[in-house]
C-alpha positions in Angstrom: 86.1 55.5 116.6 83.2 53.9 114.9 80.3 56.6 114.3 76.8 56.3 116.3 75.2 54.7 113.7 77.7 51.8 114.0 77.7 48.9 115.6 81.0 47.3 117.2 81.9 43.4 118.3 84.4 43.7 120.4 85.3 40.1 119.4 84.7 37.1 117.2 84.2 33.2 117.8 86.8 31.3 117.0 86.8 28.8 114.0 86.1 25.2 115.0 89.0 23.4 115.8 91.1 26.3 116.9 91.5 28.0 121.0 92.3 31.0 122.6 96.2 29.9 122.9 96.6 29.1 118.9 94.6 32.0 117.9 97.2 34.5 120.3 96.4 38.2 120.0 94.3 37.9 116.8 91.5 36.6 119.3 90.4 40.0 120.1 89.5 41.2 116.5 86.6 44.1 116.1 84.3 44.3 113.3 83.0 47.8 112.2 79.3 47.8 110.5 78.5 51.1 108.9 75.2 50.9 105.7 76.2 46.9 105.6 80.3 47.2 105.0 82.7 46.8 107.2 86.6 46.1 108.1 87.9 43.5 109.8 91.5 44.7 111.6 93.6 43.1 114.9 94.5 45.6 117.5 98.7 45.4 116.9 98.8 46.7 113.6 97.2 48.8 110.9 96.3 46.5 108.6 92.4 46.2 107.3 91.1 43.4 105.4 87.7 43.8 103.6 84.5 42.3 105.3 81.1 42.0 104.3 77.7 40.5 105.7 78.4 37.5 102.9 82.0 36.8 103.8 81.9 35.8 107.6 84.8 36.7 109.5 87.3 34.3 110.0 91.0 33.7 111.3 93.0 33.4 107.9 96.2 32.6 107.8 96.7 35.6 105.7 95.9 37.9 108.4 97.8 36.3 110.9 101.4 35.7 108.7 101.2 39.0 107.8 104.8 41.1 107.9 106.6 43.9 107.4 109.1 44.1 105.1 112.4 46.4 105.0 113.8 46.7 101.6 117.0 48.4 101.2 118.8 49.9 97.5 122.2 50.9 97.4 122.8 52.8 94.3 126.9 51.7 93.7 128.0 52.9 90.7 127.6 53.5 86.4 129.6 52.2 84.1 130.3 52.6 80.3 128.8 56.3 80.4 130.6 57.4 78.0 132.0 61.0 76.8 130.8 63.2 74.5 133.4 65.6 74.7 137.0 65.6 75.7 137.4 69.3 77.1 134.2 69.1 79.4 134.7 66.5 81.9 130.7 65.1 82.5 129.3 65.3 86.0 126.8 62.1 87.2 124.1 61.3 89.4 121.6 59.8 89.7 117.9 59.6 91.2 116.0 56.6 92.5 112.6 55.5 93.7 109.7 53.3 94.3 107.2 56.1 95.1 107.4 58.6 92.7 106.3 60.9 95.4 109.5 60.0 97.2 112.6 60.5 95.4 116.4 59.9 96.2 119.1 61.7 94.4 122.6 60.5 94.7 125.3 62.8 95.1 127.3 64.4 92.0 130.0 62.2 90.7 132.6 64.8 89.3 135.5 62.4 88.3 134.8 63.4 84.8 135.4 60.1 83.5 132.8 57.7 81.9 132.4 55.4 85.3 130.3 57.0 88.0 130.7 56.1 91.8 127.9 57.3 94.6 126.9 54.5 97.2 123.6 56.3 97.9 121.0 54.3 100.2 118.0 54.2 100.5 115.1 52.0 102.3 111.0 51.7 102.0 108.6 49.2 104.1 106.2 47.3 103.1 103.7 44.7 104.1 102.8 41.4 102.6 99.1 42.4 102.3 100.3 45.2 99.8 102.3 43.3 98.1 99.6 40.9 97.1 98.1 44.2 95.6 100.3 46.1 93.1 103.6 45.0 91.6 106.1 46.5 92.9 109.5 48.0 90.9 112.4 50.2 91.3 113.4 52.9 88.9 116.9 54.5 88.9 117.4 57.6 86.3 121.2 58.2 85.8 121.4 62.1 84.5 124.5 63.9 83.4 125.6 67.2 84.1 127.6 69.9 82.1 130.2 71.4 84.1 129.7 75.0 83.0 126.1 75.9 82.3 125.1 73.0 84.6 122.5 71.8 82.0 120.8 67.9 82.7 120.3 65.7 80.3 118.8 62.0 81.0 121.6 59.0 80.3 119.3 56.0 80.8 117.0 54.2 83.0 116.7 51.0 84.3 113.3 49.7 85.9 113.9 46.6 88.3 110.6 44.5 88.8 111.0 43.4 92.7 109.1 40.4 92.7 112.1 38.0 91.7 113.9 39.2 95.0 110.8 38.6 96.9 110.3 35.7 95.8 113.5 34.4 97.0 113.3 35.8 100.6 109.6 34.4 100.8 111.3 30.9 100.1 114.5 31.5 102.3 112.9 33.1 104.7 113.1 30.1 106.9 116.8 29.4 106.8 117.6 32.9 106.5 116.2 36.3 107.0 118.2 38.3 104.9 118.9 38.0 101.5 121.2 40.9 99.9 122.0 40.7 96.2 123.8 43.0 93.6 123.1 43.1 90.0 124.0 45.6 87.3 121.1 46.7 84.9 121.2 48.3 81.5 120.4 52.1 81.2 117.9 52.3 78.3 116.2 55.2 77.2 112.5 56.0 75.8 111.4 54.4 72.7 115.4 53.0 72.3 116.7 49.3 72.6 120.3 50.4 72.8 122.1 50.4 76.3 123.6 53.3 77.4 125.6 52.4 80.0 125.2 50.1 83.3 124.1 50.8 86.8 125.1 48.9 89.9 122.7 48.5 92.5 122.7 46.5 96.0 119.3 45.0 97.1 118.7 44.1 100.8 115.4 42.3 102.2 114.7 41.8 105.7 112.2 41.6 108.4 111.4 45.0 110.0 111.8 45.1 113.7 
């Protein structure tokens, strides 16, 4: 709750042009004004946009389209791993994320051959207003495991920018409001051009409930 020295407006006037009808629940908007800043914010959802004595507030279409977003990753499968030896079969998984504070690992793969099957899902949300902020990417690390001494050792990454897939919901998002791709990426490692193997993963992007 706003502090003593804070002054609330329970709500705004409308633009001209617009009513009470068209404007729906983003009528009843409250302004917060604490040593001349402010945030401007609707009372269904979280979201805070900026305000300040010099930018009046207004309803922008912005604040009033804004969603969110599920976004789903299955992590399939690796292919062309290869083997470095012939008497230790090689154990696989793998670990993915957008957060790096919030990791998935897959579970061990321990077919021992150079093809690597997990089907390990995994879903963030997000909001439009976020995504208008920081670029956001997917990062799946395939590792592989000796069988005895159960040493790691990093196979290959593969960093998938998500605006593409984005991009194409925001333009079917009227026909459709799903869109579910699968791609294979090359695993690459640090300061190396040379592919070390593919990784197949499933992207799903939908409306959250």
């Amino acid at each position: 709750s706003p502090s003593p020295s804070a002054t609330t407006l329970e709500s705004i006037p409308l633009p001209q042009g617009s009513n009470k009808q068209e404007a729906g629940p983003y009528y009843r908007l409250g302004i917060t004004l604490q040593q001349g800043k402010g945030c401007l914010w609707d009372d269904k959802s979280p979201h805070h946009i900026p305000w300040s004595p010099s930018h009046p507030a207004t309803l922008s279409p912005s604040l009033i389209q804004m969603k969110k977003l599920s976004v789903e990753f299955c992590i399939i499968s690796a292919r062309g791993l290869g083997r470095r030896s012939s008497l230790l079969k090689p154990q696989w998984f793998s670990v993915g994320w957008v957060d790096p504070s919030s990791k998935y690992c897959t579970k061990i793969d321990a077919s021992g051959n150079s093809n690597a099957s997990w089907g390990t899902k995994f879903s963030v949300s997000v909001d439009e207003h976020d995504l208008a902020q920081q670029q956001m990417e997917l990062t799946v690390e395939v590792y592989r495991r000796e069988p005895i001494f159960l040493r790691e050792h990093l196979q290959g990454a593969a960093v998938v920018q998500m605006k593409e897939y984005l991009d194409k919901f925001a333009q079917n998002e009227e026909h459709s409001e799903v869109i579910e791709e699968t791609d294979s990426f090359q695993l690459r490692r640090k300061k190396s051009d040379k592919a070390h193997g593919f990784v197949d993963i499933s992207i799903r992007i939908c409306l959250k409930d």
